[in-house]
C-alpha positions in Angstrom: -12.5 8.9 -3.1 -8.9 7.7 -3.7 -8.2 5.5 -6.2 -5.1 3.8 -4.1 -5.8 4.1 -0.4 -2.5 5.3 1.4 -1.1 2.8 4.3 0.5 4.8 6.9 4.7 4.2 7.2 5.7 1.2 8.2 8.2 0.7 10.9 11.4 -1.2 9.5 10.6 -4.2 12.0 7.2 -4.3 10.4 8.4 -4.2 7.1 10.6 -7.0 7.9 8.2 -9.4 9.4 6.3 -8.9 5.9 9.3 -10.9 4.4 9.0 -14.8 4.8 12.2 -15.6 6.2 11.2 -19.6 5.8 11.7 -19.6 2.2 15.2 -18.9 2.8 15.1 -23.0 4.1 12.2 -23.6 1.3 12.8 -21.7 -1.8 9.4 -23.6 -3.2 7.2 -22.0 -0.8 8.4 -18.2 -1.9 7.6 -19.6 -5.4 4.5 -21.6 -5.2 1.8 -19.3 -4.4 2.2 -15.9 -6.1 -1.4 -15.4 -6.8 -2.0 -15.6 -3.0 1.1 -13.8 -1.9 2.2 -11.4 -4.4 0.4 -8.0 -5.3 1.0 -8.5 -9.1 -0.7 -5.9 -10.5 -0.2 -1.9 -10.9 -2.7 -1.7 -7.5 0.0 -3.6 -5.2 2.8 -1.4 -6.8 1.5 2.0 -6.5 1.9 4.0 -3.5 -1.0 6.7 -2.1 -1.6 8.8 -4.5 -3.6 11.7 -2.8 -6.2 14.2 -5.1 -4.3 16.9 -5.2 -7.6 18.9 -6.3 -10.8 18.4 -7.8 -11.7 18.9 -11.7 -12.1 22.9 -12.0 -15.9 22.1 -13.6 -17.1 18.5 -14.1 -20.3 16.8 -14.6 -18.7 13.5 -13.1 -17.5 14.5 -9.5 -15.9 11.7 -8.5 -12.6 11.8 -10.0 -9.6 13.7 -8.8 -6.5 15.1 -10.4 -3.5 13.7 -9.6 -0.2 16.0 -9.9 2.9 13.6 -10.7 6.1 15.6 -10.2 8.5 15.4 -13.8 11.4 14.6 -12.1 12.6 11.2 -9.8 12.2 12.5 -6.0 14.5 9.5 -4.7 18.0 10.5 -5.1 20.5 9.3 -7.2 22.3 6.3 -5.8 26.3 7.0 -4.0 28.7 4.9 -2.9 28.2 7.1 0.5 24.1 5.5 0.7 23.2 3.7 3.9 23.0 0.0 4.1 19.8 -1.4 3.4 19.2 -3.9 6.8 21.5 -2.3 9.1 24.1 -5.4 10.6 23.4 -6.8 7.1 25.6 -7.1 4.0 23.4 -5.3 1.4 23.6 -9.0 -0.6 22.1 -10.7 1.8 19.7 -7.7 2.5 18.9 -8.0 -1.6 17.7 -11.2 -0.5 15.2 -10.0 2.5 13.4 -7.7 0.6 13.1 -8.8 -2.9 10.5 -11.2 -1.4 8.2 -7.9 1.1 4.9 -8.3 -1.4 4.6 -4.7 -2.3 6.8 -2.3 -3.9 5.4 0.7 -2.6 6.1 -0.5 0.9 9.4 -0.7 0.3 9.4 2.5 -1.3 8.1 4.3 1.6 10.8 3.8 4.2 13.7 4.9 3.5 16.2 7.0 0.6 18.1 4.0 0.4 15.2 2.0 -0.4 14.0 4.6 -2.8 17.3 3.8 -5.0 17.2 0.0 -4.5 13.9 0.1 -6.1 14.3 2.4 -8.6 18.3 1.6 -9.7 18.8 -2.0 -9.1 18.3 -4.2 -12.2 19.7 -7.0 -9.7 16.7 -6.3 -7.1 14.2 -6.5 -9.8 15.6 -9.4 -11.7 15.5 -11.6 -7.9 12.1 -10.5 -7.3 11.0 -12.0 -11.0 12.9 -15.1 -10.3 10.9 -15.8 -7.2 7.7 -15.3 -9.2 7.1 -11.7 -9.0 5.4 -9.9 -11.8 7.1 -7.0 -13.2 6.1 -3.4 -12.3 3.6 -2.0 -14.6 3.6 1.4 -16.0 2.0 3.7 -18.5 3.7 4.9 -22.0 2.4 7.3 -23.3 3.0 9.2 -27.0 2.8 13.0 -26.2 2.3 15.7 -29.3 3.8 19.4 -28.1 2.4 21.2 -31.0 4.4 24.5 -30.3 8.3 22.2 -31.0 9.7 22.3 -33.9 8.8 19.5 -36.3 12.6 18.2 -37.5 13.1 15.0 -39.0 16.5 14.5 -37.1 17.5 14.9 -33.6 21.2 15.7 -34.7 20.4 19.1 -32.2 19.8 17.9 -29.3 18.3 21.2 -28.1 15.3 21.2 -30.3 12.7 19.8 -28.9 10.7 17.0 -30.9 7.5 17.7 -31.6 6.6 14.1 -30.7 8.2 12.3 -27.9 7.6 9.0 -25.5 6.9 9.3 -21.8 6.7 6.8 -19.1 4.7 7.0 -16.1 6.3 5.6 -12.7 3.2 4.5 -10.4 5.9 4.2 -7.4 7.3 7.4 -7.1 4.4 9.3 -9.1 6.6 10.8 -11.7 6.6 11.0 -15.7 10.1 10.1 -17.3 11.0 10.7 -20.7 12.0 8.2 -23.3 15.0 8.6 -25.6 13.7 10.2 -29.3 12.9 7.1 -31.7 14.3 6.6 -35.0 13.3 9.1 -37.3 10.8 11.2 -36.0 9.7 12.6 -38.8 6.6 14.9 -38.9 3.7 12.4 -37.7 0.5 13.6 -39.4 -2.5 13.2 -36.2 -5.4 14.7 -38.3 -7.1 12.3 -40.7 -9.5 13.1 -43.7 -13.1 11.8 -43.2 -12.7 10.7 -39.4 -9.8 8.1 -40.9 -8.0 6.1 -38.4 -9.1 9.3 -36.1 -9.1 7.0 -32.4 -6.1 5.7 -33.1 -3.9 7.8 -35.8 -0.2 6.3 -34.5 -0.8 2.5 -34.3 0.7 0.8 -31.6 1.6 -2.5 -29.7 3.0 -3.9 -27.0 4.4 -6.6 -25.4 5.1 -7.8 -21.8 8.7 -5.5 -22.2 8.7 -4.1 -26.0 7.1 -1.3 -27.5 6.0 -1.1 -30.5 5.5 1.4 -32.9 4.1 0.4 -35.9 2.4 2.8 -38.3 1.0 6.1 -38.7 1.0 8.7 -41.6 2.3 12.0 -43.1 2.1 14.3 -45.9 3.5 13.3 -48.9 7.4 14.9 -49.1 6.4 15.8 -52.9 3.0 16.7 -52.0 4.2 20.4 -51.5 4.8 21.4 -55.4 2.0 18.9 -57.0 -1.1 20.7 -56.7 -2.7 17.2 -57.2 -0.7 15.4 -54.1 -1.6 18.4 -51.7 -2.7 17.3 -48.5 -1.9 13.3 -49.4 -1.0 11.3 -46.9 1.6 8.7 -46.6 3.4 6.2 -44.3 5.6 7.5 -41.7 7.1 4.0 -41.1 9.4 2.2 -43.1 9.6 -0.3 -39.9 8.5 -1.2 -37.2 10.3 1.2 -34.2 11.0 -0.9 -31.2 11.4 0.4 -27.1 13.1 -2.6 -25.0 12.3 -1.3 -21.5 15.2 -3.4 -19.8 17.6 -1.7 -22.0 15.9 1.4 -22.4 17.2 2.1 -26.0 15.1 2.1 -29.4 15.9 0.1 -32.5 14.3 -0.7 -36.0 12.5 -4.1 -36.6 13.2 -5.5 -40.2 11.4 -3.6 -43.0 8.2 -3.7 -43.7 7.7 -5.6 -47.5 5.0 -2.4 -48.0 4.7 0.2 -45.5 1.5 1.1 -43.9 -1.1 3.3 -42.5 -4.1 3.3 -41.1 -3.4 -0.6 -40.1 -4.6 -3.3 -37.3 -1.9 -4.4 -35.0 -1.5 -6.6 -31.5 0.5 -9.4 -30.0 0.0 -12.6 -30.1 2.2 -15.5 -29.2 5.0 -12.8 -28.6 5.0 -11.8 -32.2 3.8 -8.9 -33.4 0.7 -8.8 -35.7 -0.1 -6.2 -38.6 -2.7 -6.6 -40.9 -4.4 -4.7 -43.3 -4.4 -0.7 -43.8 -3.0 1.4 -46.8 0.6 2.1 -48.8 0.6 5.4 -50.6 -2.2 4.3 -52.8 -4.8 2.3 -51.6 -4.4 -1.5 -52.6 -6.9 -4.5 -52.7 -4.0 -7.3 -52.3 -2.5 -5.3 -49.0 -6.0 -4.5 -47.6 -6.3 -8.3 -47.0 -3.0 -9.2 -46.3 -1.5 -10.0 -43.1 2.1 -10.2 -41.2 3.3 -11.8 -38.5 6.9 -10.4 -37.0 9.4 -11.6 -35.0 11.4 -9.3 -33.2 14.0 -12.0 -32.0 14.9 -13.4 -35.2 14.0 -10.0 -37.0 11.7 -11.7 -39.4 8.2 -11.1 -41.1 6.1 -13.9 -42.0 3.5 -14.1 -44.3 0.0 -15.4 -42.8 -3.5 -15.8 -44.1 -5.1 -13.3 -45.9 -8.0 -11.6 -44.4 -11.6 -12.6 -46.2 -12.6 -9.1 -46.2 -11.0 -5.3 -47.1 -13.3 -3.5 -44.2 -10.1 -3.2 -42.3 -8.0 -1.2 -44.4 -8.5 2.4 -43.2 -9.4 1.6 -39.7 -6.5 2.2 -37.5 -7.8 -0.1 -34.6 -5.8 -2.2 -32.3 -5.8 -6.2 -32.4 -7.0 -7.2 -29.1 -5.3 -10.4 -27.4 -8.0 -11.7 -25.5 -7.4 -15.3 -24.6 -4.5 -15.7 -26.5 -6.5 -14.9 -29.8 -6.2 -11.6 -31.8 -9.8 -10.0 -32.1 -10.3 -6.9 -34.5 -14.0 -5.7 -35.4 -14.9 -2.9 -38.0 -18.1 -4.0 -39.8 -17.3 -7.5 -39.4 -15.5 -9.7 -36.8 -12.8 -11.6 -37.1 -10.0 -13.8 -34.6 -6.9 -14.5 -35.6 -6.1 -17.9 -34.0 -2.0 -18.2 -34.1 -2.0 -21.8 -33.1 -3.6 -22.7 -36.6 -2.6 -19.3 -38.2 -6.1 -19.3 -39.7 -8.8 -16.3 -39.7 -11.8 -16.8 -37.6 -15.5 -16.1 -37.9 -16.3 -14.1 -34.3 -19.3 -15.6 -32.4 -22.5 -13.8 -33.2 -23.5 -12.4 -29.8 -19.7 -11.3 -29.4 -20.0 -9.5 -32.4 -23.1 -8.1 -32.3 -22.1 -6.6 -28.8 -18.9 -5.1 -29.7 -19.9 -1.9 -29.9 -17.4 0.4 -28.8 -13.3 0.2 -27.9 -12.2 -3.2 -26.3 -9.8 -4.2 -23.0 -9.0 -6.8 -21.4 -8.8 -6.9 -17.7 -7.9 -9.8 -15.9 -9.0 -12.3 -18.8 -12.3 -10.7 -18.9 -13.4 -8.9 -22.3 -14.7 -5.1 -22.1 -16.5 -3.1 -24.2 -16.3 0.5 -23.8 -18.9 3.2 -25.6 -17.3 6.1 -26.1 -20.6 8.3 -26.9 -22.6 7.2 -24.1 -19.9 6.1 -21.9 -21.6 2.6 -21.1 -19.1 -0.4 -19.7 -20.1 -3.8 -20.9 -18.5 -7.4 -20.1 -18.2 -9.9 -21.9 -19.8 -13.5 -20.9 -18.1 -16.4 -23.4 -20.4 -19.3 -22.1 -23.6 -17.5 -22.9 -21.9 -15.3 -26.4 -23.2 -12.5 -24.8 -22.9 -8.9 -23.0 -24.0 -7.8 -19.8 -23.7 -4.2 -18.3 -21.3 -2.9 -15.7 -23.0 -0.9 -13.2 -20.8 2.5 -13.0 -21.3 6.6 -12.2 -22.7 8.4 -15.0 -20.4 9.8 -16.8 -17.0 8.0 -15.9 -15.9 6.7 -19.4 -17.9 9.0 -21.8 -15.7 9.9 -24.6 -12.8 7.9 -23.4 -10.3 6.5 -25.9 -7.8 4.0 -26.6 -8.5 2.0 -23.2 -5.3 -0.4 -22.1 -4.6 -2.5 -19.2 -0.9 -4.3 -19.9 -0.8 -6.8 -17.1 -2.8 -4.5 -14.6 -4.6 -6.5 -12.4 -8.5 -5.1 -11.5 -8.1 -1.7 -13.8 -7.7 -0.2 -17.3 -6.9 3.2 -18.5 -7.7 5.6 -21.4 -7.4 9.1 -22.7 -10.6 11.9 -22.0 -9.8 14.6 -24.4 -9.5 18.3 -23.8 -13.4 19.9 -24.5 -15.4 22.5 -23.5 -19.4 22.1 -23.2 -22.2 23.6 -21.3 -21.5 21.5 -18.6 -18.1 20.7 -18.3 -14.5 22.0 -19.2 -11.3 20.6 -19.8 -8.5 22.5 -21.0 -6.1 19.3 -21.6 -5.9 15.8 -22.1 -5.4 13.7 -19.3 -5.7 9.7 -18.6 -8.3 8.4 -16.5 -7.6 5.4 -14.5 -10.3 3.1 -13.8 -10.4 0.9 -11.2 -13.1 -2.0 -11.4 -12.7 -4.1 -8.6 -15.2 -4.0 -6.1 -18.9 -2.9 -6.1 -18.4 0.6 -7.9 -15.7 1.6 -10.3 -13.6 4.4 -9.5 -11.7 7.0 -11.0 -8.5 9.2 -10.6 -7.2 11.3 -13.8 -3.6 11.4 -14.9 -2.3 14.6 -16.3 0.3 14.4 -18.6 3.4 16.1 -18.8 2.6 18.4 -21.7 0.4 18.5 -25.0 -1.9 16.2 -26.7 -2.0 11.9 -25.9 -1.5 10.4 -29.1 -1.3 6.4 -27.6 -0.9 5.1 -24.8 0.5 1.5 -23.8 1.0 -0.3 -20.5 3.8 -2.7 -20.1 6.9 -3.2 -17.7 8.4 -0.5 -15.8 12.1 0.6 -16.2 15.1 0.6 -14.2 16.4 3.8 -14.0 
């Protein structure tokens, strides 16, 4: 039961005849209908990903195990690399295949392809032009607990003890990011179950990643026997990823930094409400931010009626343009009117576990009993997705990005009477058709800390 079914190689002349050489005399045409013609989501990009080998001991016995490779398998690209149509300027030929539907096709015929796909900003920036969505893929926030914890990456050869990783669904490989600002020493253990799902908070948007908060002991904690063990912000700014350049940089500084916060996107600006300083604080358990990354500016936005929020380290979930956060109460943060929102009863009375979207529609996910519920806005209530026993139990921090038809989450490493797992890994679900399916992702290393999906890079 693959998750991505594998089309055999196609023959150049096939490949071709997937291209619609009309739109070269009607550009419109190429443009009009990308819902129809274009596989826009992570399922049209991603080649055949075959099982490499079932789960060592599982109660749920349909997933498999992929085995992504750590390294790019297409070769780097040379001045001595074959043209791309053969009797065809490779401009031209730019032209020809930026519009062939599916990535993976393309990614499947030749070496030269391979590079075009993977190297060319040109080829990808063409295919957006003509209405293309950009290539998904999964970011994920790794923990190697063996590195050494430094708060500077001035030696290169120590290895951080935290460290961003991209997943490439086209060639099946893991890529590592450059180290972010300040590393610091992220603390991932929380007192009392604190901000335990989600103890680095993240965002992101359709090509930024954000990282927003998170904690770590106090630096004078050490020598005051009464500060031992406290726990402070990690973040004196937002840390932002621009997947186009590839490089990190710090937003503007937070007015009081945080942890423990809710955060999401909305409107392309980056939301953070709530959460702690060093102290806790009535005034900045209510209070709310809206950020800019373009004009590097915070804005101040309505307080929040309630303090429920301020240790819960959850995620502000854009579902129809609206920010939706629920801990104890519900609440929407509509950035049309930039007012606070009562949520509908039924939705919140539903809400019962961790929340995706997934093509517009609204998912619950319980963690404990591993139930999938959807959303149904006309009626304010929820109604059960039929799926196999134990395929989402004890997942976490589920994300879709732009993925069209499937979400993903973490399944951590555990060890019961019926089941073990020696590591993390990230199960991806697919939900389109009758039955859900399920393939799990292993990471490179170490323990998933978060995990966003947003566009691909070119390498």
């Amino acid at each position: 039961q693959v998750l991505f079914p594998s089309p055999p190689f196609l023959s150049l002349h096939a490949l071709i005849a997937l291209c619609n050489f009309s739109s070269f005399h009607s550009p419109a045409a190429a443009i009009a209908t990308p819902k129809n013609s274009v596989m826009s989501s992570l399922r049209s990009h991603t080649p055949a990903l075959e099982p490499s080998k079932k789960r060592t001991v599982s109660s749920f016995h349909s997933v498999n195990v992929l085995q992504p490779s750590k390294k790019r398998c297409s070769p780097t690209p040379s001045a001595s690399s074959s043209e791309l149509l053969p009797g065809l300027p490779d401009d031209l030929a730019l032209l020809c295949l930026a519009r062939v539907p599916s990535l993976s096709l393309l990614w499947r015929v030749s070496a030269s392809w391979q590079a075009m796909v993977s190297y060319s900003a040109y080829f990808h920036s063409l295919r957006y032009s003509l209405g293309f969505k950009r290539q998904q893929w999964l970011y994920a926030l790794l923990h190697n607990p063996s590195a050494v914890e430094t708060s500077s990456h001035a030696d290169m050869s120590v290895a951080p003890a935290f460290s961003w990783h991209a997943y490439d669904p086209i060639s099946n490989s893991w890529h590592s990011l450059p180290p972010f600002p300040h590393p610091g020493d992220l603390h991932v253990s929380s007192p009392s179950f604190i901000g335990l799902l989600h103890p680095v908070q993240c965002a992101s948007s359709a090509t930024k990643l954000f990282m927003v908060a998170g904690s770590r002991l106090e630096k004078g904690g050490i020598n005051d026997t009464k500060r031992q063990g406290a726990l402070e912000p990690a973040l004196d700014c937002p840390l932002i990823f621009d997947t186009q350049t590839q490089e990190w940089s710090e937003g503007a500084p937070f007015r009081i930094p945080r942890k423990w916060c809710a955060c999401g996107i909305a409107a392309g600006k980056l939301l953070v409400a709530s959460g702690c300083g060093r102290e806790w604080d009535m005034a900045l358990s209510k209070s709310a931010q809206m950020y800019d990354s373009g004009a590097r500016k915070w804005v101040e936005i309505e307080c929040l009626k309630s303090s429920t929020f301020s240790r819960a380290g959850i995620s502000a979930l854009n579902y129809k343009g609206k920010l939706h956060m629920v801990s104890g109460v519900g609440v929407i943060y509509n950035p049309g009117s930039g007012k606070w929102e009562d949520m509908p009863r039924g939705m919140k009375d539903g809400w019962s576990g961790q929340s995706v979207v997934v093509d517009g529609k609204l998912y619950v996910v319980e963690e404990s009993s591993g139930r999938l519920k959807v959303y149904e806005e006309s009626k304010d209530e929820w109604r059960s997705v039929p799926i196999e026993d134990g395929m989402l139990k004890q997942m976490q921090q589920p994300v879709a990005g732009a993925m069209s038809g499937m979400f993903c989450g973490i399944i951590r490493a555990r060890s019961t009477d019926q089941e073990l797992q020696t590591e993390d890994v990230i199960r991806i679900v697919n939900i389109r058709g009758e039955k859900p399916k399920a393939v799990d992702l292993r990471p490179p290393f170490g323990k998933i800390i978060a995990m966003q999906v947003l566009s691909g890079m070119v390498l």
